[in-house]
PAGU-698046 format. One record per atom (N, C-alpha, C): x, y, z; atom name; residue in one letter. Coordinates in nm, 3 decimals. Layout:
<nuvexs>
+---------+---------+---------+------+-----+
!    east !   north !      up ! atom ! res !
+---------+---------+---------+------+-----+
!       X !       Y !       Z !   CA !   a !
...
+---------+---------+---------+------+-----+
</nuvexs>
This chain:
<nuvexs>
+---------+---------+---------+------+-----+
!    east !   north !      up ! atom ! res !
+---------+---------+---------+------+-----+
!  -2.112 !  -2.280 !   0.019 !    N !   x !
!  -1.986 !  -2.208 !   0.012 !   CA !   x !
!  -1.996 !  -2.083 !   0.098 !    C !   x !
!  -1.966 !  -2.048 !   0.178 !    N !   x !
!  -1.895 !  -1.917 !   0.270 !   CA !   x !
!  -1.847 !  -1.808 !   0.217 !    C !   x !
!  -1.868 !  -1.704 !   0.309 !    N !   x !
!  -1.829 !  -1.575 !   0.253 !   CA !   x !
!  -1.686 !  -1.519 !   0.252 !    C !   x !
!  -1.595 !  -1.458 !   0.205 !    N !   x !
!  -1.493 !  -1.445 !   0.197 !   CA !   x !
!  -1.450 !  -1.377 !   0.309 !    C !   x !
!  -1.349 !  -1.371 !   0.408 !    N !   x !
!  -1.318 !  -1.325 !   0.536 !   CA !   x !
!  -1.317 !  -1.172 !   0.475 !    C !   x !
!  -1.315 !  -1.083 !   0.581 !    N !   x !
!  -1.285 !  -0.982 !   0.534 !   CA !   x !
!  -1.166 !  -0.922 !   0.659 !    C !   x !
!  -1.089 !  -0.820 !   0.601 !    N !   x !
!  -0.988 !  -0.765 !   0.629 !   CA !   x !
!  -0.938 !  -0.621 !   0.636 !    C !   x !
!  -0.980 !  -0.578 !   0.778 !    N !   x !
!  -0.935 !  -0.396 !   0.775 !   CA !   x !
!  -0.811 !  -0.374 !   0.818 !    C !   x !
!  -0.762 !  -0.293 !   0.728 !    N !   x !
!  -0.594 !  -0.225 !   0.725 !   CA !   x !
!  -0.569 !  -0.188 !   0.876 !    C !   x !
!  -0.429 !  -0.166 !   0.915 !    N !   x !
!  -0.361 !  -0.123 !   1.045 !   CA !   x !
!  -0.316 !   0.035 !   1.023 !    C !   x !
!  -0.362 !   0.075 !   1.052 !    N !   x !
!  -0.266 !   0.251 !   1.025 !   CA !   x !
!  -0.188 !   0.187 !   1.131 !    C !   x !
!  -0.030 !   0.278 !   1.013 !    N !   x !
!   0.095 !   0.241 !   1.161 !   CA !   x !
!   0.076 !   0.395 !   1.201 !    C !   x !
!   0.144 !   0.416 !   1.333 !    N !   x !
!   0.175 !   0.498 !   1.400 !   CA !   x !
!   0.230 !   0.597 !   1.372 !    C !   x !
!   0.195 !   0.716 !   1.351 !    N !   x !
!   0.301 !   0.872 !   1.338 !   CA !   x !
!   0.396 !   0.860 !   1.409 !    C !   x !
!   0.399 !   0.838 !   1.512 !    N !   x !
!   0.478 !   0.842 !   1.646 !   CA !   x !
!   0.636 !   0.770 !   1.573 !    C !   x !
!   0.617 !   0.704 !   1.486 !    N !   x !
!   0.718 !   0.573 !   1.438 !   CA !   x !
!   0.748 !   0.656 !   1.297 !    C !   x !
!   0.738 !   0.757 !   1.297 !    N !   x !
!   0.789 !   0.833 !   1.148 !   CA !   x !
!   0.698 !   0.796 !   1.036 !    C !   x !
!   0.556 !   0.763 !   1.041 !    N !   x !
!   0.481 !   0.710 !   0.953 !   CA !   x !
!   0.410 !   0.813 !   0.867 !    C !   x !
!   0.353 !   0.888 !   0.726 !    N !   x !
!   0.301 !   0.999 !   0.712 !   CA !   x !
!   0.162 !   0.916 !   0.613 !    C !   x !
!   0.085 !   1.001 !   0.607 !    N !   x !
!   0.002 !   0.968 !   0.506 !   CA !   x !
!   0.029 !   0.983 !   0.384 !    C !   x !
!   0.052 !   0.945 !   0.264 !    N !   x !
!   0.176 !   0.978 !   0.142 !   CA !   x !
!   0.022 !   0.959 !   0.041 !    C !   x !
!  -0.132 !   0.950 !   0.071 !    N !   x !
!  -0.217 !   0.978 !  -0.064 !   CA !   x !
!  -0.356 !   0.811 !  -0.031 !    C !   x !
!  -0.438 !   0.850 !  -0.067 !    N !   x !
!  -0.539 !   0.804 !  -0.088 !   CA !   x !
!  -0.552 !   0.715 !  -0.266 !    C !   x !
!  -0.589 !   0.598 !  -0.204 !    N !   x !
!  -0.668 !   0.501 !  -0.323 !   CA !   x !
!  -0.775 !   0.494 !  -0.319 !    C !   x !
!  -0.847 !   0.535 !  -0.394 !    N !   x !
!  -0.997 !   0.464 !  -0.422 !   CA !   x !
!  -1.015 !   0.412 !  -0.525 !    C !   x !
!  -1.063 !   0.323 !  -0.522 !    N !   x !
!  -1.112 !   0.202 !  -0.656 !   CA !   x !
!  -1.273 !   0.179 !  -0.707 !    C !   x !
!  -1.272 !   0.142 !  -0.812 !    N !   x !
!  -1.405 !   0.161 !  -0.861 !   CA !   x !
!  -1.474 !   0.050 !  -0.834 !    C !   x !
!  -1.425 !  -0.029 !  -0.800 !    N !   x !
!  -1.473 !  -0.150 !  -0.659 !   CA !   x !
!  -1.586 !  -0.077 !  -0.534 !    C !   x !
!  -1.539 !   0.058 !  -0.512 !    N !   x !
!  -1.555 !   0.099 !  -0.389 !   CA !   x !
!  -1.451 !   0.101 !  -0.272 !    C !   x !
!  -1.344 !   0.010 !  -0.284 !    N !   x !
!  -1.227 !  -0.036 !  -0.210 !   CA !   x !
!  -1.189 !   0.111 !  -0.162 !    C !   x !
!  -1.162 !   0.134 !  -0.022 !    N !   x !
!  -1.074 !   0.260 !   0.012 !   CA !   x !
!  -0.930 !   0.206 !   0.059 !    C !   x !
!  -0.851 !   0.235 !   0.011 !    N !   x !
!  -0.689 !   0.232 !   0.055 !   CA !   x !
!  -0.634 !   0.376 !   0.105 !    C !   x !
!  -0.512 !   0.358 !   0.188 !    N !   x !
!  -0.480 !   0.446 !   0.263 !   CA !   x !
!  -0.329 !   0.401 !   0.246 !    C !   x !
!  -0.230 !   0.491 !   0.176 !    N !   x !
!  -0.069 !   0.488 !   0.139 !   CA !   x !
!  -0.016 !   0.549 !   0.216 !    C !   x !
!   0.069 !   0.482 !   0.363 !    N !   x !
!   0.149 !   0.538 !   0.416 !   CA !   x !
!   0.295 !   0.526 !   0.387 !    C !   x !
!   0.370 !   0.617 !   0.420 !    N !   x !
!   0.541 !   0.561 !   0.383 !   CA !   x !
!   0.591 !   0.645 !   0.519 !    C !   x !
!   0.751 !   0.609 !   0.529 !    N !   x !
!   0.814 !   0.637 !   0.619 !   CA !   x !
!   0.931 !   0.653 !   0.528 !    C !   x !
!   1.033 !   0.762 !   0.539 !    N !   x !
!   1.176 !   0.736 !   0.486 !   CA !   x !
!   1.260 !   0.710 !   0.626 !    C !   x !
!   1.363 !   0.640 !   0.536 !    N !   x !
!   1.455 !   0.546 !   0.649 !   CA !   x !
!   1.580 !   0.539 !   0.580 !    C !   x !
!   1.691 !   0.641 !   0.630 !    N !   x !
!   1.839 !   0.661 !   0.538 !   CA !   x !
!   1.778 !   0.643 !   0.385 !    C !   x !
!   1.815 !   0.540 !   0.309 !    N !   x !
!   1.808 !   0.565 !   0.165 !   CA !   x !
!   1.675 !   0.495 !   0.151 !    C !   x !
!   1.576 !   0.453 !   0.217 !    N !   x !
!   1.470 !   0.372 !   0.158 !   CA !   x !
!   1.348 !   0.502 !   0.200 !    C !   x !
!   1.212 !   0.417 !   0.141 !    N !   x !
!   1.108 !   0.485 !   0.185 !   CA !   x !
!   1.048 !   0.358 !   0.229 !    C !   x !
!   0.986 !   0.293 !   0.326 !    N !   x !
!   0.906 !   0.190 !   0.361 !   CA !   x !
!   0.762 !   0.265 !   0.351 !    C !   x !
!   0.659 !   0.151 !   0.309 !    N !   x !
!   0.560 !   0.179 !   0.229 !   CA !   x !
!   0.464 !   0.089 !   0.330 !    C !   x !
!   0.329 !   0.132 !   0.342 !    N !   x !
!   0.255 !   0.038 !   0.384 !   CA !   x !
!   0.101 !   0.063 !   0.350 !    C !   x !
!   0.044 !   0.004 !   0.266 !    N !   x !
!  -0.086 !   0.001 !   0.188 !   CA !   x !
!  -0.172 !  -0.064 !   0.280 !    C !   x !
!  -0.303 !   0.002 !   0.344 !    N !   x !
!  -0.376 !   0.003 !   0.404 !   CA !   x !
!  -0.531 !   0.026 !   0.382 !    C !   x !
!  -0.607 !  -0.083 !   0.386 !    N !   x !
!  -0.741 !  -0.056 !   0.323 !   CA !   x !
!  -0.818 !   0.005 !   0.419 !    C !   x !
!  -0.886 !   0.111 !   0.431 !    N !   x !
!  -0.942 !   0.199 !   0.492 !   CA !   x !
!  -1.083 !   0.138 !   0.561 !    C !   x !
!  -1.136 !   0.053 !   0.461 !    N !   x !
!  -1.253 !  -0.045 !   0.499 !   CA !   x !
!  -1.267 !  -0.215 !   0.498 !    C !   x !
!  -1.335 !  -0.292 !   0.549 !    N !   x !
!  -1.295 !  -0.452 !   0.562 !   CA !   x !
!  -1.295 !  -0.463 !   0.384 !    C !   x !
!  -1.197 !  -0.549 !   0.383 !    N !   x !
!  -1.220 !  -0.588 !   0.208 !   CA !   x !
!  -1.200 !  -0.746 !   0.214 !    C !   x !
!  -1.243 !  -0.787 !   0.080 !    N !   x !
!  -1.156 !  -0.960 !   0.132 !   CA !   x !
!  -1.021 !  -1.000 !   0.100 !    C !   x !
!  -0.981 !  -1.071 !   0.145 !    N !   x !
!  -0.827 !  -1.143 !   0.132 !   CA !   x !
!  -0.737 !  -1.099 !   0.217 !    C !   x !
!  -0.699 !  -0.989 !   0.199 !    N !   x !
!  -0.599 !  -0.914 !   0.239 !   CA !   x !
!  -0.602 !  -0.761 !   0.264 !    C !   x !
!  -0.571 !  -0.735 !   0.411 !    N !   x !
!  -0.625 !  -0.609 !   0.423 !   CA !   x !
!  -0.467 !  -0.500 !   0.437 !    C !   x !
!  -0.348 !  -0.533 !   0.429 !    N !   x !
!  -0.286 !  -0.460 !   0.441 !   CA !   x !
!  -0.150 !  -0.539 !   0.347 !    C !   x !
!  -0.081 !  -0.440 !   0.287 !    N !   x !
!   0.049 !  -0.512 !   0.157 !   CA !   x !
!   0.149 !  -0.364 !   0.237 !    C !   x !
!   0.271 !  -0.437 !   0.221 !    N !   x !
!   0.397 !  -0.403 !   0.298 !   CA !   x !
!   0.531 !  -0.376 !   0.188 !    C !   x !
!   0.590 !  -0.290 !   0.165 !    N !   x !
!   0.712 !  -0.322 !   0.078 !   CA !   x !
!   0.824 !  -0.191 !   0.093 !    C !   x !
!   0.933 !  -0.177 !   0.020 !    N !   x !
!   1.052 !  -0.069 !   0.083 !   CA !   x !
!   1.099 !  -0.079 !  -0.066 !    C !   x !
!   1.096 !   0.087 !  -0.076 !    N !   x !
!   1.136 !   0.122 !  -0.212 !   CA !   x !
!   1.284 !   0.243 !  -0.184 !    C !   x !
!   1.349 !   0.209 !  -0.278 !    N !   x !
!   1.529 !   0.273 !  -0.277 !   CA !   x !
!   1.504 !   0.415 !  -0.308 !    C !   x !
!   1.534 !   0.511 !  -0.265 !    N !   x !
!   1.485 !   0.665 !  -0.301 !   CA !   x !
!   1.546 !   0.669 !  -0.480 !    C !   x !
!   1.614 !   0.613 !  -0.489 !    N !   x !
!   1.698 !   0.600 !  -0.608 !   CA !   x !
!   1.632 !   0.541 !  -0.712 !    C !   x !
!   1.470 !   0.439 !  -0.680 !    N !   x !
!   1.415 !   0.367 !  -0.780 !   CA !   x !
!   1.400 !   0.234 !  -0.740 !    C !   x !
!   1.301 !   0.127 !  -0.736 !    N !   x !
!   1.381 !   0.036 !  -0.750 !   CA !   x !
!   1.294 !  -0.025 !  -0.620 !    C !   x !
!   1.246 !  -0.152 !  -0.632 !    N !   x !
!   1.176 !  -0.225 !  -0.494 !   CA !   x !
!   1.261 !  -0.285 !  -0.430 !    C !   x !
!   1.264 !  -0.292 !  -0.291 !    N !   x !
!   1.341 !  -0.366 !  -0.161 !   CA !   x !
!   1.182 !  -0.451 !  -0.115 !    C !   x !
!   1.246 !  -0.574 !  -0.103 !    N !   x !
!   1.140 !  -0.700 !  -0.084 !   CA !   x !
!   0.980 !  -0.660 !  -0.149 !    C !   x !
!   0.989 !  -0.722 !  -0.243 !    N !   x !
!   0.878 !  -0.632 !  -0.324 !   CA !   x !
!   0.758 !  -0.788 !  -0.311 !    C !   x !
!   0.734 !  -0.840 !  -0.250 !    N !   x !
!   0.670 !  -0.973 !  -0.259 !   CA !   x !
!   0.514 !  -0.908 !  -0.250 !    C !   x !
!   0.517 !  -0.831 !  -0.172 !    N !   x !
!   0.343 !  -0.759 !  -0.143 !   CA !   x !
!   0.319 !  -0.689 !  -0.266 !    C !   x !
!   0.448 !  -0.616 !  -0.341 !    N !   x !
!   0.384 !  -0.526 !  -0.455 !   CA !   x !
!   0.378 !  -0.687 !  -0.562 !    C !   x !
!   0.374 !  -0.786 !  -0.559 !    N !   x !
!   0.374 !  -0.846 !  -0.680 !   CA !   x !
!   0.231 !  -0.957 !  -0.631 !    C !   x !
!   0.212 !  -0.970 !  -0.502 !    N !   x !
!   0.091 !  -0.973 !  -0.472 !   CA !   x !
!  -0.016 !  -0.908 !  -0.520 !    C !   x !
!  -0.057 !  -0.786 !  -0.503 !    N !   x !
!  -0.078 !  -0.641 !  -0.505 !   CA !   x !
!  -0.137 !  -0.648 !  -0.625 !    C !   x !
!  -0.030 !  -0.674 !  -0.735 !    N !   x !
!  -0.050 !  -0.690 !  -0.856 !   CA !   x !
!  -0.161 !  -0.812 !  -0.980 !    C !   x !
!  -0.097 !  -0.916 !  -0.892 !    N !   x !
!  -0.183 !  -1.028 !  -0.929 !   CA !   x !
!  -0.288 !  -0.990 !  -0.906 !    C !   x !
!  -0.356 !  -0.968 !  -0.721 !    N !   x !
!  -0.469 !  -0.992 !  -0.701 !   CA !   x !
!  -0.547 !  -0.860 !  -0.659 !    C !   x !
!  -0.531 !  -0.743 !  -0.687 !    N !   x !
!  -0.573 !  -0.609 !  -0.705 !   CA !   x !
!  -0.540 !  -0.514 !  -0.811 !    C !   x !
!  -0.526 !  -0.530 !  -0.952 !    N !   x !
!  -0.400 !  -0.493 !  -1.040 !   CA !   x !
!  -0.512 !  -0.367 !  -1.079 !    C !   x !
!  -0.620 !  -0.284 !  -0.981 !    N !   x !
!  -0.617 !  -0.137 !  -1.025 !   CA !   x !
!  -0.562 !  -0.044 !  -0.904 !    C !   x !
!  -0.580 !  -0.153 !  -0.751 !    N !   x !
!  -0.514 !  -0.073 !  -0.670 !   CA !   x !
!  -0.327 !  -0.050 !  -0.638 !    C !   x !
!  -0.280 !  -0.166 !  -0.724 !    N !   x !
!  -0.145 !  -0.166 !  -0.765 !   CA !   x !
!  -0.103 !  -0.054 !  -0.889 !    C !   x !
!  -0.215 !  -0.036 !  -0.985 !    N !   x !
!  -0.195 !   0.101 !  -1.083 !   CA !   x !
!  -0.178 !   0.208 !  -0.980 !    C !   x !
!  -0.263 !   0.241 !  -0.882 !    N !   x !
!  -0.290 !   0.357 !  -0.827 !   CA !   x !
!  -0.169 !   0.404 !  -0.743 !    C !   x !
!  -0.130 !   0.285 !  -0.653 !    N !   x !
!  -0.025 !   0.288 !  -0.587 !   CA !   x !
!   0.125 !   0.364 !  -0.676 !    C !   x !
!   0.110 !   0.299 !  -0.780 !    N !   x !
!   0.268 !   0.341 !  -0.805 !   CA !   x !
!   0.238 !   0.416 !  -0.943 !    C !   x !
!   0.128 !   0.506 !  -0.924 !    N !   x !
!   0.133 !   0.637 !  -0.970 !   CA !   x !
!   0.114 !   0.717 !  -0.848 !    C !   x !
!   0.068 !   0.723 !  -0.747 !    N !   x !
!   0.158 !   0.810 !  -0.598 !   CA !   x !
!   0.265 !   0.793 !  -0.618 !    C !   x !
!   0.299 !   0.714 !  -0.615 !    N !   x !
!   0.468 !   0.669 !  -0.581 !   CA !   x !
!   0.598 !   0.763 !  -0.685 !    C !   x !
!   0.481 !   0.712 !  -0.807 !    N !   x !
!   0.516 !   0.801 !  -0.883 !   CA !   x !
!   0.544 !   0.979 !  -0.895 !    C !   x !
!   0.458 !   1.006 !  -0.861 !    N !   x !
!   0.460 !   1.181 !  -0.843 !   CA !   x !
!   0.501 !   1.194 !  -0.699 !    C !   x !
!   0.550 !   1.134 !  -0.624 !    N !   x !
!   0.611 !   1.146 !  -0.529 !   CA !   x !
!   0.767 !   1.135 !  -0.532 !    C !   x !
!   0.778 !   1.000 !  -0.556 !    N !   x !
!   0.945 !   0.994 !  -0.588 !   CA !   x !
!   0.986 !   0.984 !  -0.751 !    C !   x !
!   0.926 !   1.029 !  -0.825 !    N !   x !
!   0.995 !   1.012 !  -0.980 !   CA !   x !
!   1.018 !   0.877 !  -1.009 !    C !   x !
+---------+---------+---------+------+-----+
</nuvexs>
């Protein structure tokens, strides 16, 4: 049996309205890196693992300033198959946007 691929995150670009919005670390060791962008009424979100991890190295999703997920398929990913770096996430999210 083979080793599990591994997968390092994309920082998007400042240049593209991108900010650093907070740091994950997991007791895995896992480093994540929470960027967002606001865009009229959304914030686009992009979760970025700082080091190779396996499966999946980067989860994508757009949240309503108002509350509320826009294409939330990565946060329910996220959830299944990382469910302490999905806690972490949306307690930033949390003390960020209420």
């Amino acid at each position: 049996m083979g080793k599990a691929r591994l997968y390092e995150g994309n920082a998007p670009s400042p240049n593209d309205g991108w900010f650093v919005l907070g740091d994950v670390d997991l007791p895995n060791g896992e480093m994540w890196v929470v960027y967002a962008r606001h865009t009229g009424e959304f914030v686009n979100v992009k979760v970025a693992a700082a080091k190779p991890v396996p499966n999946k190295g980067n989860y994508w999703f757009s949240r309503h300033k108002l509350g509320g997920l826009v294409k939330p398929r990565d946060f329910a990913i996220m959830k299944e198959g990382r469910p302490d770096l999905h806690h972490g996430v949306s307690q930033l999210l949390e003390t960020h946007y209420g």
